[in-house]
N, CA, C and O atoms as a GROMACS GRO file, in nm:
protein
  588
    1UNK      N    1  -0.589   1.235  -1.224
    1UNK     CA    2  -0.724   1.224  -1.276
    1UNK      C    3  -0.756   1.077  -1.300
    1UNK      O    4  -0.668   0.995  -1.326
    2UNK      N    5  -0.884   1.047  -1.291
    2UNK     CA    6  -0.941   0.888  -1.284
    2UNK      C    7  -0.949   0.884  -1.428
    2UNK      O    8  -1.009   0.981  -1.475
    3UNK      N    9  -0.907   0.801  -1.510
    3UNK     CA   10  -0.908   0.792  -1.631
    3UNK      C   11  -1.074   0.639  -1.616
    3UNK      O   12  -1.168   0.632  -1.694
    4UNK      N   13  -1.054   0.561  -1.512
    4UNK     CA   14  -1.160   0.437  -1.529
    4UNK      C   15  -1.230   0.439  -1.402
    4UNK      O   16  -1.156   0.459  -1.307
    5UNK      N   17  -1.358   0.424  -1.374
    5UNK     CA   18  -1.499   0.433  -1.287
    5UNK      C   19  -1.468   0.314  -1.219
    5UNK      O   20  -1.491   0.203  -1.268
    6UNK      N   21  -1.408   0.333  -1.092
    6UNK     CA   22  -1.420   0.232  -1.005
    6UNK      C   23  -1.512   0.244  -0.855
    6UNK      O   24  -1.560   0.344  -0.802
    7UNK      N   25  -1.514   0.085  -0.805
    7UNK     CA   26  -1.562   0.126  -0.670
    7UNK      C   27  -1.538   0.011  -0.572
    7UNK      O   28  -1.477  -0.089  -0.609
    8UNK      N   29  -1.586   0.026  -0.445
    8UNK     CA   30  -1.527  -0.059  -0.358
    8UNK      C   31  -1.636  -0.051  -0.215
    8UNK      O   32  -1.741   0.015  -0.217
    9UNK      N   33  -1.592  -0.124  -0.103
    9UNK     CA   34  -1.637  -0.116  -0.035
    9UNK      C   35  -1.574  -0.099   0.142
    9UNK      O   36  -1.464  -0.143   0.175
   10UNK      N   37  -1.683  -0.018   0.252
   10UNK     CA   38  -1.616  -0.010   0.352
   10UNK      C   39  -1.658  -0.082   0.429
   10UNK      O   40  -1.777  -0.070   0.460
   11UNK      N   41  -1.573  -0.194   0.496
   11UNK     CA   42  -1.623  -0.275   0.613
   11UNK      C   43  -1.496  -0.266   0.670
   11UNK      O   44  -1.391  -0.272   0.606
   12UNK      N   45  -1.508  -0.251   0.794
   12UNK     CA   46  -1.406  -0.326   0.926
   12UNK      C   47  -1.367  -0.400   0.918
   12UNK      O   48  -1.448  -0.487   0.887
   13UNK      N   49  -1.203  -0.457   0.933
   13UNK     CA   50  -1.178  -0.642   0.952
   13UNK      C   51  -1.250  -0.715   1.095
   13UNK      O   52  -1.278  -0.834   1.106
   14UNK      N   53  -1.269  -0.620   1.187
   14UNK     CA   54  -1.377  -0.677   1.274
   14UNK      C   55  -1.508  -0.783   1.240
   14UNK      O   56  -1.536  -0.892   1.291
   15UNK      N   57  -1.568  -0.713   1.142
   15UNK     CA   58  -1.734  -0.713   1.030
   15UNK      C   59  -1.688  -0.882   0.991
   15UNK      O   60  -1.767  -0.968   1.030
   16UNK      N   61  -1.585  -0.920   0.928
   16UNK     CA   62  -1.575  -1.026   0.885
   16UNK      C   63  -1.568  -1.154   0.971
   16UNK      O   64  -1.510  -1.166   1.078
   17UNK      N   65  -1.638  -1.245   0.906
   17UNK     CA   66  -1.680  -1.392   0.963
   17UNK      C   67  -1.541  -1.458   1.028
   17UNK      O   68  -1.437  -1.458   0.963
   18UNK      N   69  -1.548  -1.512   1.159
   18UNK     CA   70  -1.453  -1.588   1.176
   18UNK      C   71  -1.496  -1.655   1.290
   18UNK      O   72  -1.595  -1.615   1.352
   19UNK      N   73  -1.413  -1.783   1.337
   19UNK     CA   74  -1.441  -1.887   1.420
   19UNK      C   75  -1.426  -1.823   1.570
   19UNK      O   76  -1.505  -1.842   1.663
   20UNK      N   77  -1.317  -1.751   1.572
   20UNK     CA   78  -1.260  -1.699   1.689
   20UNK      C   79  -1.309  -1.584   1.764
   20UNK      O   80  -1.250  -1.530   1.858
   21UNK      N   81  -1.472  -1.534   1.693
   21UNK     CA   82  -1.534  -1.444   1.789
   21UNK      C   83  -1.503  -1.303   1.749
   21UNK      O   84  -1.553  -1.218   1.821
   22UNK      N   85  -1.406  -1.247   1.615
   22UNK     CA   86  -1.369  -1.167   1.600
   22UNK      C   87  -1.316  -1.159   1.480
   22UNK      O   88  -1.203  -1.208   1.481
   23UNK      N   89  -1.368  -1.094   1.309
   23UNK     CA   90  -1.303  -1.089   1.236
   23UNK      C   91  -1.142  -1.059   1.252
   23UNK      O   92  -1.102  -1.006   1.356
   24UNK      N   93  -1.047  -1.097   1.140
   24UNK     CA   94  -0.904  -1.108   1.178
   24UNK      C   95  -0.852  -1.107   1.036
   24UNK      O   96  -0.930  -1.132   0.944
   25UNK      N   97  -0.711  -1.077   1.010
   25UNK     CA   98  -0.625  -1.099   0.945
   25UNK      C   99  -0.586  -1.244   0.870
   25UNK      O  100  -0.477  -1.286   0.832
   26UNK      N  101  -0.728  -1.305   0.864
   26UNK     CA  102  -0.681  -1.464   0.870
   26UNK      C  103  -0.743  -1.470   0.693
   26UNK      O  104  -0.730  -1.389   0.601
   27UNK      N  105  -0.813  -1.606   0.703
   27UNK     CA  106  -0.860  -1.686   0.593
   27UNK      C  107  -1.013  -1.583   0.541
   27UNK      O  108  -1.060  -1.560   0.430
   28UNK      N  109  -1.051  -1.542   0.673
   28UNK     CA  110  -1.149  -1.462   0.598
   28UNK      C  111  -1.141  -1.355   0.505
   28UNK      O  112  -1.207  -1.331   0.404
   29UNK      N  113  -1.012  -1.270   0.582
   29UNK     CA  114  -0.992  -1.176   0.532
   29UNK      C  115  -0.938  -1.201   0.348
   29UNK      O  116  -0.961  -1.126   0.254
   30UNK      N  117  -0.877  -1.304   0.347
   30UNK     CA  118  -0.820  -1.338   0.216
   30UNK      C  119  -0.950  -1.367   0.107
   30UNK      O  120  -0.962  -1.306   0.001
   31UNK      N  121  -1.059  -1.488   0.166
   31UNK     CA  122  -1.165  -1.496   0.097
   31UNK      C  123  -1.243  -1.318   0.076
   31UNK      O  124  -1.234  -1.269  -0.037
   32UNK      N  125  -1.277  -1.279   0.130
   32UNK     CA  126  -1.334  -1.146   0.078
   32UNK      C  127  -1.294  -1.046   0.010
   32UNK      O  128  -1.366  -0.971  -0.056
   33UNK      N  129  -1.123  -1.040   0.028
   33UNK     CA  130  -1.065  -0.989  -0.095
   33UNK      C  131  -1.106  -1.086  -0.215
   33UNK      O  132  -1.144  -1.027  -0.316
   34UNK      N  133  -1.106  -1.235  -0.220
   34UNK     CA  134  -1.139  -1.306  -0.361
   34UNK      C  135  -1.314  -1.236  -0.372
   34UNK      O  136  -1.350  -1.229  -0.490
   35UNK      N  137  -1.379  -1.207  -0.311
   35UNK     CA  138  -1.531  -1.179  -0.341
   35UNK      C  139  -1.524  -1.045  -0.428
   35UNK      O  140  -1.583  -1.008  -0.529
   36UNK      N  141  -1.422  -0.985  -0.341
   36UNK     CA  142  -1.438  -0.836  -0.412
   36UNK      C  143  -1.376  -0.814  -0.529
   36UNK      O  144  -1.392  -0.706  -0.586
   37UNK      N  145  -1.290  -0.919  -0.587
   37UNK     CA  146  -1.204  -0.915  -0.697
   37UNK      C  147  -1.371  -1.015  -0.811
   37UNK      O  148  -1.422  -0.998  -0.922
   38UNK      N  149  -1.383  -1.066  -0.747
   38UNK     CA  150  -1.462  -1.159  -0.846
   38UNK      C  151  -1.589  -1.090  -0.840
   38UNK      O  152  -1.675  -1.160  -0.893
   39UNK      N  153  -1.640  -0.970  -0.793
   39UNK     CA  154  -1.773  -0.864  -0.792
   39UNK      C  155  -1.704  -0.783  -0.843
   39UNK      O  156  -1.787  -0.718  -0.908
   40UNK      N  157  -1.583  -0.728  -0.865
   40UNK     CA  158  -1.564  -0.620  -0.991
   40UNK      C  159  -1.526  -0.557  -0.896
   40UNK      O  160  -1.544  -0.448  -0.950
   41UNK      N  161  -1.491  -0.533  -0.804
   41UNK     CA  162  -1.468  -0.419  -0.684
   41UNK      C  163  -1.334  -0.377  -0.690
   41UNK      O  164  -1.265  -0.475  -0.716
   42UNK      N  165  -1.268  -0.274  -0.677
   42UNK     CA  166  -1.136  -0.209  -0.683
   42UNK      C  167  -1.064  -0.212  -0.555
   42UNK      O  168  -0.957  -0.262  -0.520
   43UNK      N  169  -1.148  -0.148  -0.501
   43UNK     CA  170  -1.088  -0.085  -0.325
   43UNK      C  171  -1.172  -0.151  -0.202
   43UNK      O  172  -1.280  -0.204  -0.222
   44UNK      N  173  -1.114  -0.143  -0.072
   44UNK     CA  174  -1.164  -0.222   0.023
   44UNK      C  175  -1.122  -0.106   0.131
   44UNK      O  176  -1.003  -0.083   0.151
   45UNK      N  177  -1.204  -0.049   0.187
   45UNK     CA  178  -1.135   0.050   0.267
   45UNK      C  179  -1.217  -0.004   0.407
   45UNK      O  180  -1.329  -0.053   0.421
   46UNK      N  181  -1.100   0.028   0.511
   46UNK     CA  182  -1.154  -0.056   0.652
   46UNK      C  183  -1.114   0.091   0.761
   46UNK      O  184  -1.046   0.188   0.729
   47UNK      N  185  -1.181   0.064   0.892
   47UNK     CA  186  -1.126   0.172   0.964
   47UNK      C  187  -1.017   0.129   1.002
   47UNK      O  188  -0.957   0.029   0.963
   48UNK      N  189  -0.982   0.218   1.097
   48UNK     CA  190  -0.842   0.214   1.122
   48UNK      C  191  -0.813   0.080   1.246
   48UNK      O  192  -0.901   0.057   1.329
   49UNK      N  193  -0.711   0.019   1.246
   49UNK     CA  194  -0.658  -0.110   1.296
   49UNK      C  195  -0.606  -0.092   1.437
   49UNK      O  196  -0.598  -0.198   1.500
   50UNK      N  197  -0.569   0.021   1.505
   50UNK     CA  198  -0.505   0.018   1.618
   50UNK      C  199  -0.586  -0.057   1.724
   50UNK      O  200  -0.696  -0.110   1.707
   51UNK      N  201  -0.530  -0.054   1.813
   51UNK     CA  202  -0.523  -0.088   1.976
   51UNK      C  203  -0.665  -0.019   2.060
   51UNK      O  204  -0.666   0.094   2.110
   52UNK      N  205  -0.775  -0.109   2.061
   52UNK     CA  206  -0.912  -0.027   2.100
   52UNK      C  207  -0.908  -0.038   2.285
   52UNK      O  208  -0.830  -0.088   2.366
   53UNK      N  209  -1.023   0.032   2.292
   53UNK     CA  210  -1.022   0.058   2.465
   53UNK      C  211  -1.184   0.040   2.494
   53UNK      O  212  -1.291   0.078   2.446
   54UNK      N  213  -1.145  -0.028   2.586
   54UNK     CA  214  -1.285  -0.093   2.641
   54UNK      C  215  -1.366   0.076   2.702
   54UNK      O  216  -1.489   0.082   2.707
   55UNK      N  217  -1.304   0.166   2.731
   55UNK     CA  218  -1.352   0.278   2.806
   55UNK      C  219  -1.404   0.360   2.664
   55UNK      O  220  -1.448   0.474   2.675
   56UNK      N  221  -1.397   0.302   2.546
   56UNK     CA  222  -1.440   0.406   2.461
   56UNK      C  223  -1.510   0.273   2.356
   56UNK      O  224  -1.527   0.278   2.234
   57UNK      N  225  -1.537   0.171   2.439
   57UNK     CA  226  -1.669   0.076   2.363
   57UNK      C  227  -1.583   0.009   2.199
   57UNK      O  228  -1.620  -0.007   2.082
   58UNK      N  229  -1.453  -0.016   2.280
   58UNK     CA  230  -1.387  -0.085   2.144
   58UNK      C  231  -1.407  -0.023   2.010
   58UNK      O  232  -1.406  -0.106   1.919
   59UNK      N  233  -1.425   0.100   1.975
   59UNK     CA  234  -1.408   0.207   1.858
   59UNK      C  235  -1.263   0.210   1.807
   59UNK      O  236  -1.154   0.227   1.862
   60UNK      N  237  -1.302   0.190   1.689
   60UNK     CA  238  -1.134   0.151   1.589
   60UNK      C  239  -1.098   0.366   1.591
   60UNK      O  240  -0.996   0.415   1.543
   61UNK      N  241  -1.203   0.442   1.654
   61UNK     CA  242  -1.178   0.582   1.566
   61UNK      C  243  -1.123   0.621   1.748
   61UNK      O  244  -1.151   0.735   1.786
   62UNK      N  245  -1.054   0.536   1.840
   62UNK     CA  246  -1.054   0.581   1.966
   62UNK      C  247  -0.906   0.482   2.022
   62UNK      O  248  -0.872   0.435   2.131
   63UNK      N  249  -0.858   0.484   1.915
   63UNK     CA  250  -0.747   0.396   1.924
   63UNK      C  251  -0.613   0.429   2.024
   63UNK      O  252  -0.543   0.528   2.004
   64UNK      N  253  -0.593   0.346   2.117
   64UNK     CA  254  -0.461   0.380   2.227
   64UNK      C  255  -0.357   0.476   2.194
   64UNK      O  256  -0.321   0.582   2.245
   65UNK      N  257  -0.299   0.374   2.043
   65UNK     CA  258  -0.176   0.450   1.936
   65UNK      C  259  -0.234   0.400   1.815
   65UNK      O  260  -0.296   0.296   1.789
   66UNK      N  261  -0.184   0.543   1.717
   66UNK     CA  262  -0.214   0.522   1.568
   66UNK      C  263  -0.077   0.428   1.504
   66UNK      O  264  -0.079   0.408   1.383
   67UNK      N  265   0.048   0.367   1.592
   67UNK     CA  266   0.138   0.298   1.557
   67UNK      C  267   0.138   0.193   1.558
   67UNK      O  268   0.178   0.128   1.462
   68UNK      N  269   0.085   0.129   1.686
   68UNK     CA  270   0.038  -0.016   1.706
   68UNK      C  271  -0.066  -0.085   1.628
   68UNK      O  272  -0.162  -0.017   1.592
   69UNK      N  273  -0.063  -0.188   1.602
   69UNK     CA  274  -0.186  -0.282   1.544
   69UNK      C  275  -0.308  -0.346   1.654
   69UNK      O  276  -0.256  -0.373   1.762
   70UNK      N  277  -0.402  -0.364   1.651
   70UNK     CA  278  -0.479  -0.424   1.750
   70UNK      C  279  -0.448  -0.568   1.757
   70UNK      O  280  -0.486  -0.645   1.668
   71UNK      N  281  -0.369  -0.614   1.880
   71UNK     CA  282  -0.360  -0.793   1.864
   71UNK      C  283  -0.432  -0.906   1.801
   71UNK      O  284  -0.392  -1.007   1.742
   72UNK      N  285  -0.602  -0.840   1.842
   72UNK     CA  286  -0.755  -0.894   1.823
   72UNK      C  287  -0.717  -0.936   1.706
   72UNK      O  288  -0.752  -1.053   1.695
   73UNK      N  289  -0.647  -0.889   1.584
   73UNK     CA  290  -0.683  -0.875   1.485
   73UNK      C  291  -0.577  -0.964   1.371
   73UNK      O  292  -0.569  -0.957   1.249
   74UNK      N  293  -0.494  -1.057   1.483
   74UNK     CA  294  -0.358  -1.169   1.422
   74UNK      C  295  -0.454  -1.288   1.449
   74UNK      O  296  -0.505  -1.332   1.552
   75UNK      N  297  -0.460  -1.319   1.338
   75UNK     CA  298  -0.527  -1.450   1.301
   75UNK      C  299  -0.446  -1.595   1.318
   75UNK      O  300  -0.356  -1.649   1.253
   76UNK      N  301  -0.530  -1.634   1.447
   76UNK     CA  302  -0.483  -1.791   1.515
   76UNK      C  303  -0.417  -1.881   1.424
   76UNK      O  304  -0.305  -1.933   1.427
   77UNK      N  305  -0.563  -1.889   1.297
   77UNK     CA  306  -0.484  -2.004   1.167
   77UNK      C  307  -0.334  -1.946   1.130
   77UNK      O  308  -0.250  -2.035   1.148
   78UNK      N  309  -0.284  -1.836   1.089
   78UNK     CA  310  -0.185  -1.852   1.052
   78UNK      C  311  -0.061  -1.852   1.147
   78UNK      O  312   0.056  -1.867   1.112
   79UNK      N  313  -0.105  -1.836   1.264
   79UNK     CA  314   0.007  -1.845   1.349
   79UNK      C  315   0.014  -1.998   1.333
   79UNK      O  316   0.116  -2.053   1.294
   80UNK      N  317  -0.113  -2.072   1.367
   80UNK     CA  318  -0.080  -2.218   1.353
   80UNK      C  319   0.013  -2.244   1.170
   80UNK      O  320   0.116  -2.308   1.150
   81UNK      N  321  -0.067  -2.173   1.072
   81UNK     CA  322  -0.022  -2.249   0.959
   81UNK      C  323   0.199  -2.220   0.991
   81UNK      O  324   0.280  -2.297   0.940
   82UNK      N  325   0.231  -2.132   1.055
   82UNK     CA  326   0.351  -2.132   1.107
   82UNK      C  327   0.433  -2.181   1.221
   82UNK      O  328   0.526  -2.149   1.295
   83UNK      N  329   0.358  -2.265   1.199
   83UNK     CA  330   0.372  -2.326   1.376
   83UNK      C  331   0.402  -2.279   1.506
   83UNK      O  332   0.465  -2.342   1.592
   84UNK      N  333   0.341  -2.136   1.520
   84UNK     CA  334   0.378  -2.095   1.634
   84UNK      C  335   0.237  -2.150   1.735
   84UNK      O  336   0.234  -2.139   1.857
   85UNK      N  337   0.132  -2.205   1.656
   85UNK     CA  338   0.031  -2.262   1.749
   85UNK      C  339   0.010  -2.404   1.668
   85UNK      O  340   0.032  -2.419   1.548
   86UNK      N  341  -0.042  -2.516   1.766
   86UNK     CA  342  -0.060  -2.608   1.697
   86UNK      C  343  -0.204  -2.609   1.708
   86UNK      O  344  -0.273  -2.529   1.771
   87UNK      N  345  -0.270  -2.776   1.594
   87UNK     CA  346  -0.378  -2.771   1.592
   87UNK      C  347  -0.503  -2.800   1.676
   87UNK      O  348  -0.617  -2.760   1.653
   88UNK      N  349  -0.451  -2.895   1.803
   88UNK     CA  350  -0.465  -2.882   1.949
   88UNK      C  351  -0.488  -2.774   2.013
   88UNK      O  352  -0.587  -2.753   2.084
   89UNK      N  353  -0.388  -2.692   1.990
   89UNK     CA  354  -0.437  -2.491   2.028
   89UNK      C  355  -0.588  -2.452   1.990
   89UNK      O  356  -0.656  -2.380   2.063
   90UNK      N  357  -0.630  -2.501   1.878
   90UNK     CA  358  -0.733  -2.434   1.809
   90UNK      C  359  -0.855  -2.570   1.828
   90UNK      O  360  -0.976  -2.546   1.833
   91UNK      N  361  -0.830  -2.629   1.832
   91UNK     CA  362  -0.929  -2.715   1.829
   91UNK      C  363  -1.066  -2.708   1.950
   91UNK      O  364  -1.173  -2.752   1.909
   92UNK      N  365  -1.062  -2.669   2.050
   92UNK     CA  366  -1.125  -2.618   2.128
   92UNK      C  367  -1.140  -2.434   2.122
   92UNK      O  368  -1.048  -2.353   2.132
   93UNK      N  369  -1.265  -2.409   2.105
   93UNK     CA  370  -1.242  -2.267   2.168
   93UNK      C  371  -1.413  -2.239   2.214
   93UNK      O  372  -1.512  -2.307   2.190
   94UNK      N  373  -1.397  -2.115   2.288
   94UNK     CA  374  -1.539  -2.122   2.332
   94UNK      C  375  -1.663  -2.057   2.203
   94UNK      O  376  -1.621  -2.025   2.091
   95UNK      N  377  -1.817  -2.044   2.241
   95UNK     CA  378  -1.898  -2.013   2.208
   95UNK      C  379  -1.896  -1.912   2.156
   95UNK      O  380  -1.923  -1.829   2.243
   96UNK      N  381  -1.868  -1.832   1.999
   96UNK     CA  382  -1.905  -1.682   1.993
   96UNK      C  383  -2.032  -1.661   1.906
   96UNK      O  384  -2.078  -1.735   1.819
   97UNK      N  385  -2.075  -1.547   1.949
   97UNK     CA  386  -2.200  -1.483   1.870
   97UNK      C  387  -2.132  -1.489   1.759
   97UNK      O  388  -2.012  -1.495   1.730
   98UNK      N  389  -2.281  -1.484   1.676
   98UNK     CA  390  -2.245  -1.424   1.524
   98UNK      C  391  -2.255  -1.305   1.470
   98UNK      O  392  -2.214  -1.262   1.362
   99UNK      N  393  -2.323  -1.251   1.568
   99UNK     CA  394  -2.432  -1.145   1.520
   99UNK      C  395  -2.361  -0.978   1.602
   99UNK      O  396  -2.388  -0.858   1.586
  100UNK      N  397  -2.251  -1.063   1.701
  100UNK     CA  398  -2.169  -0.890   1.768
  100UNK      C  399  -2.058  -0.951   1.848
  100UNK      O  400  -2.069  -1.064   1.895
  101UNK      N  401  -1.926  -0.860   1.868
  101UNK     CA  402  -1.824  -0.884   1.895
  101UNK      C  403  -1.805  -0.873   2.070
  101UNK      O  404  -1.740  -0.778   2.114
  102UNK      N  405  -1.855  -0.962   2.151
  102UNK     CA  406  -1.788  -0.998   2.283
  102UNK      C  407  -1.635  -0.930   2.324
  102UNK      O  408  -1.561  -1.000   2.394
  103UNK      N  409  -1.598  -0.822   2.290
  103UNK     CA  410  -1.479  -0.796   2.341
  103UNK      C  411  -1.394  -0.906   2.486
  103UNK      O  412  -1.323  -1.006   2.496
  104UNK      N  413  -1.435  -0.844   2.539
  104UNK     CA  414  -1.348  -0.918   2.656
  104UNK      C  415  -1.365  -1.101   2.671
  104UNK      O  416  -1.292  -1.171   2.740
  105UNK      N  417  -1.463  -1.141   2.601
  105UNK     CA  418  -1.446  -1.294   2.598
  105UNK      C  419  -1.335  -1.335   2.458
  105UNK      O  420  -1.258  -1.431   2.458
  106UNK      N  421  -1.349  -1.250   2.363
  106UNK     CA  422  -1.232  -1.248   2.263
  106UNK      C  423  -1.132  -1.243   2.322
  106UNK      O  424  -1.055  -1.338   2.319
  107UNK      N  425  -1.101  -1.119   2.398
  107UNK     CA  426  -0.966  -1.066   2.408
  107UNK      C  427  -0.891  -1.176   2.507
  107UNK      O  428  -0.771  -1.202   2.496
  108UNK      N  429  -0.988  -1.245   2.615
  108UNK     CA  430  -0.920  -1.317   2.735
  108UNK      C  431  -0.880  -1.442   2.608
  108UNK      O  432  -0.765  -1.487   2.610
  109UNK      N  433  -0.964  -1.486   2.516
  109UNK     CA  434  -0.956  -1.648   2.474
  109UNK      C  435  -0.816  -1.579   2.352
  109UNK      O  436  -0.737  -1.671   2.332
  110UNK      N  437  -0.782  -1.475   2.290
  110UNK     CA  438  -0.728  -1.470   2.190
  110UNK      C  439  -0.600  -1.438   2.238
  110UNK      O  440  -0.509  -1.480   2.166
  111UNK      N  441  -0.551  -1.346   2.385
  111UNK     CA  442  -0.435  -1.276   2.459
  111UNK      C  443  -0.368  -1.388   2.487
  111UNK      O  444  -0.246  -1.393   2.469
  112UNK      N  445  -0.467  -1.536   2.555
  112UNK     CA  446  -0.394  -1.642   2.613
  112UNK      C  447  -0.337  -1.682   2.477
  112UNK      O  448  -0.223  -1.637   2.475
  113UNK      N  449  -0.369  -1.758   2.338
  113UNK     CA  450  -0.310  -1.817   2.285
  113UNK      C  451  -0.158  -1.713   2.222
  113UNK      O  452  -0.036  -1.729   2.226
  114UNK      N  453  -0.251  -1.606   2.166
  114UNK     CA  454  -0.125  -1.493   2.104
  114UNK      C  455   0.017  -1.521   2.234
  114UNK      O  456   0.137  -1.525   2.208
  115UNK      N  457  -0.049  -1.536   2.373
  115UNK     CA  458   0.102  -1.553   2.470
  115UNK      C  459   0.146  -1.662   2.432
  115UNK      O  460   0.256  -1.666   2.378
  116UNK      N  461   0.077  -1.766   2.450
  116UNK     CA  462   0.138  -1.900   2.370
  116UNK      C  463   0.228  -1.859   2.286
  116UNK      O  464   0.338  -1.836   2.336
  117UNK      N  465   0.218  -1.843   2.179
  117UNK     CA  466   0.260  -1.856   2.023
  117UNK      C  467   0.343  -1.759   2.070
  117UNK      O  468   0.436  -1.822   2.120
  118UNK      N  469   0.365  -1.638   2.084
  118UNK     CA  470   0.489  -1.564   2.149
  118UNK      C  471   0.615  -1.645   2.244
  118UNK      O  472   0.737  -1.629   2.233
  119UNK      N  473   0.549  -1.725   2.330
  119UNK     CA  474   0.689  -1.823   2.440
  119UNK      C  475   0.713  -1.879   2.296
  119UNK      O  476   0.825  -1.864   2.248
  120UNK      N  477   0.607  -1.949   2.216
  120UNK     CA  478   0.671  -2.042   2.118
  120UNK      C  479   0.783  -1.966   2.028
  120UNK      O  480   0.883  -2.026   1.990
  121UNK      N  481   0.759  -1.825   1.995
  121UNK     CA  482   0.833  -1.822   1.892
  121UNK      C  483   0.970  -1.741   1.956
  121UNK      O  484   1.069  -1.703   1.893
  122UNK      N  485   0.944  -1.730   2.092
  122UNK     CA  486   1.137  -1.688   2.186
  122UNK      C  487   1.212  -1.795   2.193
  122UNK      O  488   1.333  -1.790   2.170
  123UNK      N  489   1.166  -1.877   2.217
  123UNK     CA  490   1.225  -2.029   2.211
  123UNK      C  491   1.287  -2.078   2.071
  123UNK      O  492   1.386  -2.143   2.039
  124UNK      N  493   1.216  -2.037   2.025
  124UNK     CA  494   1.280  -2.093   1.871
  124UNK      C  495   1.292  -1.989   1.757
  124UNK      O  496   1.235  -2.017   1.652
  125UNK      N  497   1.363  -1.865   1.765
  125UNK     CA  498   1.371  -1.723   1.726
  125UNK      C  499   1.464  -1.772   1.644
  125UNK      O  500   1.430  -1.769   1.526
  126UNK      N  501   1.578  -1.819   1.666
  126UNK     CA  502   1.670  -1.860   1.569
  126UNK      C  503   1.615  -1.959   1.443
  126UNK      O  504   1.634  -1.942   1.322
  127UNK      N  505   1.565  -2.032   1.489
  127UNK     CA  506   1.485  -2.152   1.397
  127UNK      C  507   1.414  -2.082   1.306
  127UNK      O  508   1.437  -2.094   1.185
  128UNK      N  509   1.296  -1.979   1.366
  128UNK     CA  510   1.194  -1.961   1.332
  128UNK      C  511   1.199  -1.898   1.204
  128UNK      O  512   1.142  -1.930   1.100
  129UNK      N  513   1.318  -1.750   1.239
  129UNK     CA  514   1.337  -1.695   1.148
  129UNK      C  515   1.444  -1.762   1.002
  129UNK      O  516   1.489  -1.707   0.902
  130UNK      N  517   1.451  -1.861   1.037
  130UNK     CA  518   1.550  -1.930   0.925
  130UNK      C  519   1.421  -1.972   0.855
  130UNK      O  520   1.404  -1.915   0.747
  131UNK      N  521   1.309  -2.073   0.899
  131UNK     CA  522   1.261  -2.154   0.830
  131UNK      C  523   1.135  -2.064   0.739
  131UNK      O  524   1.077  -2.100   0.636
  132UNK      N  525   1.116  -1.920   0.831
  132UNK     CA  526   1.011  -1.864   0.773
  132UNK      C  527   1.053  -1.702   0.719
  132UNK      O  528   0.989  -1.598   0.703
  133UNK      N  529   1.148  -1.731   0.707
  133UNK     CA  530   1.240  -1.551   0.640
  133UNK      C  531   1.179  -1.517   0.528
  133UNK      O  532   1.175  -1.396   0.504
  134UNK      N  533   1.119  -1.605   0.437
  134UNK     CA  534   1.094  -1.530   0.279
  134UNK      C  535   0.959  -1.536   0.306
  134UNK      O  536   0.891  -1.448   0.252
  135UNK      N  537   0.887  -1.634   0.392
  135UNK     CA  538   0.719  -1.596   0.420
  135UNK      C  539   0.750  -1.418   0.483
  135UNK      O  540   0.735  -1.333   0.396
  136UNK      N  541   0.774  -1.388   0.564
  136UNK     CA  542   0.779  -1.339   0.668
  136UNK      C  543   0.822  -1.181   0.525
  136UNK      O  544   0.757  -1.082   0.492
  137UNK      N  545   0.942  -1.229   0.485
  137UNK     CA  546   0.957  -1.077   0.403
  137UNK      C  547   0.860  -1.037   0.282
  137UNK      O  548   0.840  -0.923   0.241
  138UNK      N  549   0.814  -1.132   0.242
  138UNK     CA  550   0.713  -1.143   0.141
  138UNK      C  551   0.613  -1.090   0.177
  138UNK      O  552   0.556  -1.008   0.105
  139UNK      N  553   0.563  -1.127   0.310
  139UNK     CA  554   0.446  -1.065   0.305
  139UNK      C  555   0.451  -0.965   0.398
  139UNK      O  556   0.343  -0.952   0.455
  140UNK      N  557   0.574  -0.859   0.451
  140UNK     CA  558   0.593  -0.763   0.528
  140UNK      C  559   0.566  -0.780   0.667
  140UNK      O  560   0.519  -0.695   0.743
  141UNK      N  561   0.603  -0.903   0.696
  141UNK     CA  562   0.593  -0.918   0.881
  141UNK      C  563   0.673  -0.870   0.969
  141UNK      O  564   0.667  -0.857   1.091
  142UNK      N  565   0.794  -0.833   0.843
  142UNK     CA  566   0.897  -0.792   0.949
  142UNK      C  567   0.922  -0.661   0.987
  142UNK      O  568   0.945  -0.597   0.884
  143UNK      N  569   0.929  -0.596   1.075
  143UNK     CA  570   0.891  -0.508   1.065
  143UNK      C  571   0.945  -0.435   1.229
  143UNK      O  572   0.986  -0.516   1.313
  144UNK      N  573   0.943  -0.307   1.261
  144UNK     CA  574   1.008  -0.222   1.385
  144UNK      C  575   0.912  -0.213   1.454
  144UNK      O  576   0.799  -0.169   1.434
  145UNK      N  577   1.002  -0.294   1.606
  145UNK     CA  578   0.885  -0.281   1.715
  145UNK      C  579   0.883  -0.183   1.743
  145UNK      O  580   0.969  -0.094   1.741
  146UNK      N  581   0.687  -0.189   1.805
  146UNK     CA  582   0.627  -0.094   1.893
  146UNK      C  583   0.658  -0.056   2.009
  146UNK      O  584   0.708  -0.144   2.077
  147UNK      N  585   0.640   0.087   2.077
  147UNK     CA  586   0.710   0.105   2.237
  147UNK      C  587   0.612   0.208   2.302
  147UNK      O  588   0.630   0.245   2.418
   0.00000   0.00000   0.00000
């Protein structure tokens, strides 16, 4: 039973502002949790995160697998703030609307760097996980691959 009257709100991590043409897991997402904490808000409920399909108009409710995460949705800055991208990576990117999500100009500009930052982090797997083990467990990155 609810003992205290709360409330919250539903947006997509899509919905949220970002540089890269596609709300994300990044800096935005962190600022709007601070909005909703500082508006009194409790809960933040989003649809669901999987793996969308261009044949069903990129719908989070039409998802490939309910196991996978949608790539779209790993935010460039923190791969850079981990150095798996540098700031050269990001410093160029193309034109996005503000106003609606370009799928396939996202997915081509966001697949190339995410491959980047992937060679980067096979190459230095041993390193990587030494220098970033308590980021990484702290905030649940680690975690059983998808198949």
């Amino acid at each position: 039973m609810i003992k205290k009257r709360t409330s919250g709100i539903l947006i997509h991590l899509t919905s949220l502002p970002g540089k890269h043409g596609i709300g994300d897991l990044g800096p935005g997402a962190y600022m709007f949790i601070d909005f909703l904490a500082a508006a009194g808000q409790s809960y933040w409920q989003f649809l669901p995160t999987g793996p969308t399909s261009t044949a069903f108009d990129n719908s989070p409710y039409m998802c490939r697998s309910v196991f996978a995460g949608n790539p779209l949705l790993i935010s460039l800055e923190l791969l850079q703030k981990i150095k798996l991208l540098s700031v050269d990576d990001l410093a160029e990117f193309p034109e996005f609307s503000e106003h609606e999500t370009d799928y396939p100009k996202v997915a081509s500009y966001k697949n190339a760097l995410l491959k980047k930052a992937f060679e980067i982090f096979l190459h230095s797997k041993p390193t990587f996980f030494l220098k970033n083990s308590a980021i990484l467990i702290k905030n649940g990155l680690m975690t059983m691959p998808y198949s």
